[in-house]
N, C-alpha and C positions, 0 to 999 in steps of 0.2 A: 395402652399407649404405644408399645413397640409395634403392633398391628396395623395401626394407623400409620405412625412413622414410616411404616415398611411399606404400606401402601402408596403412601405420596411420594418415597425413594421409588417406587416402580414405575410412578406414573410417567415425573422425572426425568429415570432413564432412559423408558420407551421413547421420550419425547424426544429425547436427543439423539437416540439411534435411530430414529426417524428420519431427525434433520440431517444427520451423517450419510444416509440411506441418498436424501434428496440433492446432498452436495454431491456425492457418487455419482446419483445420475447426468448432475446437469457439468461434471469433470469429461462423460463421457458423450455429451452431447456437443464440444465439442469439435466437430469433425476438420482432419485435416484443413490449413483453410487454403483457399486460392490467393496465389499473392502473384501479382503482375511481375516480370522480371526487367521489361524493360520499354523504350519509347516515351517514358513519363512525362506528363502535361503540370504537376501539381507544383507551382511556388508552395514552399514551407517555412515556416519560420522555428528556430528553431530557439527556445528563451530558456533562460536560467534564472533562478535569483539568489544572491553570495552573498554569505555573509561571512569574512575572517576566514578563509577557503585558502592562502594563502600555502598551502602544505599540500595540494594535490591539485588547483585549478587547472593548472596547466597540462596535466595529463586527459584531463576534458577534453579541453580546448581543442589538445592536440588529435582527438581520438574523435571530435565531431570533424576537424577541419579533415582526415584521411576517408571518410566516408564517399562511399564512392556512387552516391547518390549526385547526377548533376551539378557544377556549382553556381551555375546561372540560375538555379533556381532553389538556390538555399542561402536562406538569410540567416544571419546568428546572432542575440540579442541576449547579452548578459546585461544584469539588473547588478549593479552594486549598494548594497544594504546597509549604507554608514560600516562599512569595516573598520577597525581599528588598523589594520595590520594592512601586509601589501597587497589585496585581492586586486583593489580597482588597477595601480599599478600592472600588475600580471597583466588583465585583460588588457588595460592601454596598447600595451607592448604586440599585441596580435591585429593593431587595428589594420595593418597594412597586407592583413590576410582577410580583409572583409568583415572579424567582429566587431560590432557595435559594440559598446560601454555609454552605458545611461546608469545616472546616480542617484538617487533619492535624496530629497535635503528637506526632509518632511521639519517644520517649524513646531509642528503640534506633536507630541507624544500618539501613539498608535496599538491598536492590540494587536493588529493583523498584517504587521510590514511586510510580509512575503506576497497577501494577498494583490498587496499596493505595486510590488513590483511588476507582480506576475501582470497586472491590469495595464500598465503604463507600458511595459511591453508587447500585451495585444495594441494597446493604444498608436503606438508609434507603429506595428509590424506593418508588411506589404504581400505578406504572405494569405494564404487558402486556409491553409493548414498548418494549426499550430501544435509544435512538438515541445515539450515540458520535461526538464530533466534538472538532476539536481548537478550540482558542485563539483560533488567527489565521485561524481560517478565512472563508470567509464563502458564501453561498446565495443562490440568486433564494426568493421568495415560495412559490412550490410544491415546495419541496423536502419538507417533512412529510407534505403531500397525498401526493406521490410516491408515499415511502415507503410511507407507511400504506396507498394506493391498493393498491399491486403487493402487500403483506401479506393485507389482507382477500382477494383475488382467489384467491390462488392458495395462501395458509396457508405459506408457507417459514418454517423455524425461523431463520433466520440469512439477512440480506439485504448483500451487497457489494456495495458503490454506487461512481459514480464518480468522482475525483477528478484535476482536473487545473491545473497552475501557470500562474495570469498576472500581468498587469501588469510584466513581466519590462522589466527596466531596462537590459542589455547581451546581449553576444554568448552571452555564459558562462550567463545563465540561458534564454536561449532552447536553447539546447542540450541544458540540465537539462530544458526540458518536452521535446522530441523524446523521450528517453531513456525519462523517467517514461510519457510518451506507451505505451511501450513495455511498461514494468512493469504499468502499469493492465491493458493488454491482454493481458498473460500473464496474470493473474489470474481475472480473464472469462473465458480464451477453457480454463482448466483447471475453468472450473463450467461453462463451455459442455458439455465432455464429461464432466459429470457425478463430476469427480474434483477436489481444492483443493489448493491450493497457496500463494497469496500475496491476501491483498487490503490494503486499508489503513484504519487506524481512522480516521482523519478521517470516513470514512464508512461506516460498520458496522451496521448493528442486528441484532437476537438478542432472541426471548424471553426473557424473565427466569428462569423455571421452568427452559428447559432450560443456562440457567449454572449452576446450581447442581446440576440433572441430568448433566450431564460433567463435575463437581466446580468449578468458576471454574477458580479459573490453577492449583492445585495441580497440581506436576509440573512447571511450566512458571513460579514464582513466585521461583526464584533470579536469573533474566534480569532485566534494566533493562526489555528489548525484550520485546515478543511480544504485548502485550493482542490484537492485533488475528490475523496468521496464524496464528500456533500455537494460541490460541483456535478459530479455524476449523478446524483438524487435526484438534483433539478434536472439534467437534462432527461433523465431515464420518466421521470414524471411528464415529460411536455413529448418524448420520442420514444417511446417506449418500443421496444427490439431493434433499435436500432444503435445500437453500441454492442460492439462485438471484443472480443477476448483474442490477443494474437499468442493462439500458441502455437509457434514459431520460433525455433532455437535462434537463429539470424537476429532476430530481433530483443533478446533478451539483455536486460542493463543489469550494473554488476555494483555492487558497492561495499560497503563495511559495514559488519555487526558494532558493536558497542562495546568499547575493551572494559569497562566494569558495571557493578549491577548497578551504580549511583545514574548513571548517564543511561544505564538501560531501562530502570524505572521513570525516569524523566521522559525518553520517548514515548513510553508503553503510558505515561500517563496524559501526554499530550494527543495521541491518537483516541484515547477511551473519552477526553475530553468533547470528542466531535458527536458524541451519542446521543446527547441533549440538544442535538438539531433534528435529528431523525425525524422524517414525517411518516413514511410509509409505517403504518400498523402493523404490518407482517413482518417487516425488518423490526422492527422495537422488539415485537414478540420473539424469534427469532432471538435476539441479543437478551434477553429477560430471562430465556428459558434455557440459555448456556450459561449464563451466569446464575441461577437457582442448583443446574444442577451439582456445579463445581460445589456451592454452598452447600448443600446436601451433603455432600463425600466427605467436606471437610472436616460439618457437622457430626456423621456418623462417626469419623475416626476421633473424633475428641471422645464423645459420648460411651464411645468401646471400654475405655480407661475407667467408665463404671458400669459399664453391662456387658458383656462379651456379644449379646447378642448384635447388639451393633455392628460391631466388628464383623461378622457375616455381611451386614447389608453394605456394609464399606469393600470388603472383597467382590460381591458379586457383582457392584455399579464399577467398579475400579478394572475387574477383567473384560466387563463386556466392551468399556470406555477405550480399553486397551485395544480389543481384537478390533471393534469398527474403526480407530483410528488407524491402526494401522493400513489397513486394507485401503482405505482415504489414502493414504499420504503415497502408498506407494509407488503410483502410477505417476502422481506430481514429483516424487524425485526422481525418476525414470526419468523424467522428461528433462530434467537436469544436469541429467548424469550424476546425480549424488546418491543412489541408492547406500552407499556404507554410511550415511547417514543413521538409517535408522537403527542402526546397531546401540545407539545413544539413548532410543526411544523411551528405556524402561527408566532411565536419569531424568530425561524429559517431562516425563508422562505424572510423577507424584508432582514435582516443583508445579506445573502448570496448572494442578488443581488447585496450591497457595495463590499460584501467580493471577490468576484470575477472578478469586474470590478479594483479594485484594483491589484489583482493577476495580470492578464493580464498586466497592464502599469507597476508593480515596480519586478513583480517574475522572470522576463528572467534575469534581465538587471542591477539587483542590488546585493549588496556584502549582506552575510549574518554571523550570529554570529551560529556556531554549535559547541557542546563540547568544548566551551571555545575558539573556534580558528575562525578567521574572516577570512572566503573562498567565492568563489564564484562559 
């Protein structure tokens, strides 16, 4: 029985140091990109959607309106989401700097209100190119240059950009960016080789023409979750290599980790919930075969507590999982500037094999709490 067992842990791990092998490649596939710096032709619209934001809105606000990307040709279009709190206020208060303030007053209950805003925004925009960001986030000065730079250059229909967590206040959010550190780079390193997977809307843009060209969210509009990958699925399905990866410091958004693991679990379990849209075969498999393996490790190290032999096959999937991750992460925190990051990695590296084998049994299939509202 351990023979067997030890066999399909090897199969398993091969399979993962495979995919870690292919994320590598396509991290360093890559290349510098070309970004326009200046002369820009592109209207953009730039939309949000808030909900209760009332505690950081305004440092948005203030950090898209200092961009030094054209103003004749940047539109700003916050989405208010029923706040309870002062959001829509805050934005009112900016209108005579050019932001829009549009409010939802949906009469029907909804799974997908971010979806609704984000659409009613394209709906109203006058812009080419629409830029997606969330709330609390915030940008250096050239992030719209970036953008728009890397767009004019090279014409990509759909641009994933980067996004990574600071100002972290303890152990527990430093940990959160390692992790995400992590997620950013799966995302990249699957447009590296020319195939999609995951990015994140905080930082997203997409012509306007081809949202509406892969139909917007329709298909994808029962979920709370998804504006941002599953959107990518559809497009990468109808435009395939053409959605590029901006790795480009200028261009990178910045936000907040999750100050306890209640609110971190509810993220991590509203993201896992978009997995049960997946169409592409190779992504499924892919996500099937990272989460068996985590299962495996887990399995092994229970099973140790009655066979020690276990316990060997749990050390030798746990070290190799160790070295190819590392070797993965490094260059994405490089790109950072977080390399003391991974000084964290070996605290990181056991929790992530729970944290995942957990994702898999309760992320598809269970209700979660988001902006105050219990969706699934």
């Amino acid at each position: 029985m351990i023979a067997i067992y030890s066999v399909i842990c090897a199969l398993l791990t091969g399979g993962y140091l495979l995919l870690l092998l292919y994320l590598i490649k396509g991290w360093f596939n890559l290349k510098r990109p070309i970004v326009k710096t200046g002369d820009f032709k592109t209207k953009i619209t730039v939309m949000i959607a808030a909900r209760n934001e009332e505690e950081r809105i305004h440092l948005t606000i203030e950090d898209i309106l200092a961009q030094d990307y054209p103003k004749e040709l940047t539109e700003i279009i916050i989405v208010d989401d029923h706040s309870t709190d002062n959001t829509a206020k805050i934005i009112a208060g900016y209108a005579n700097r050019g932001v829009k303030l549009l409010q939802l007053n949906e009469a029907e209950p909804l799974n997908s209100y971010k979806k609704k805003a984000i659409a009613k925004a394209i709906g109203m925009s006058t812009g080419e190119l629409m830029v997606a960001t969330d709330a609390d986030c915030r940008m250096g000065p050239k992030w719209l240059s970036s953008v728009v730079g890397y767009y004019e250059a090279g014409q990509p229909v759909m641009i994933s950009s980067p996004v990574i967590f600071f100002e972290e206040k303890s152990l527990f959010e430093r940990l959160q960016t390692l992790e995400f550190s992590f997620l950013i780079g799966v995302g990249a390193s699957f447009i590296g080789n020319k195939r999609a997977w995951t990015c994140n809307g905080a930082n997203l843009a997409y012509r306007k023409d081809i949202f509406y060209e892969v139909g917007g969210f329709t298909g994808i509009d029962e979920l709370a979750s998804g504006d941002d990958e599953l959107l990518l699925q559809k497009v990468t399905e109808h435009f395939p290599g053409k959605i590029g990866f901006l790795n480009y410091k200028d261009a990178v958004v910045y936000t907040h980790a999750k100050s306890n693991l209640k609110s971190f679990l509810q993220q991590r379990r509203r993201w896992a919930s978009k997995s049960t849209k997946y169409k592409d075969k190779k992504v499924i498999a892919f996500a099937v075969m990272i989460w068996l393996f985590n299962m495996s490790m887990l399995i092994s190290l229970l099973l140790s507590f009655f066979n020690q032999a276990f316990f060997q096959v749990f050390i030798t999937q746990f070290v190799l999982k160790c070295f190819i991750e590392v070797v993965y992460l490094y260059p994405i925190c490089s790109f950072f500037n977080r390399t003391r990051l991974l000084r964290l990695y070996l605290v990181v590296a056991p929790l992530h094999v729970i944290y995942m084998a957990y994702l898999g049994l309760m992320g598809p299939s269970r209700k979660y709490q988001w902006k105050g509202r219990l969706v699934k």
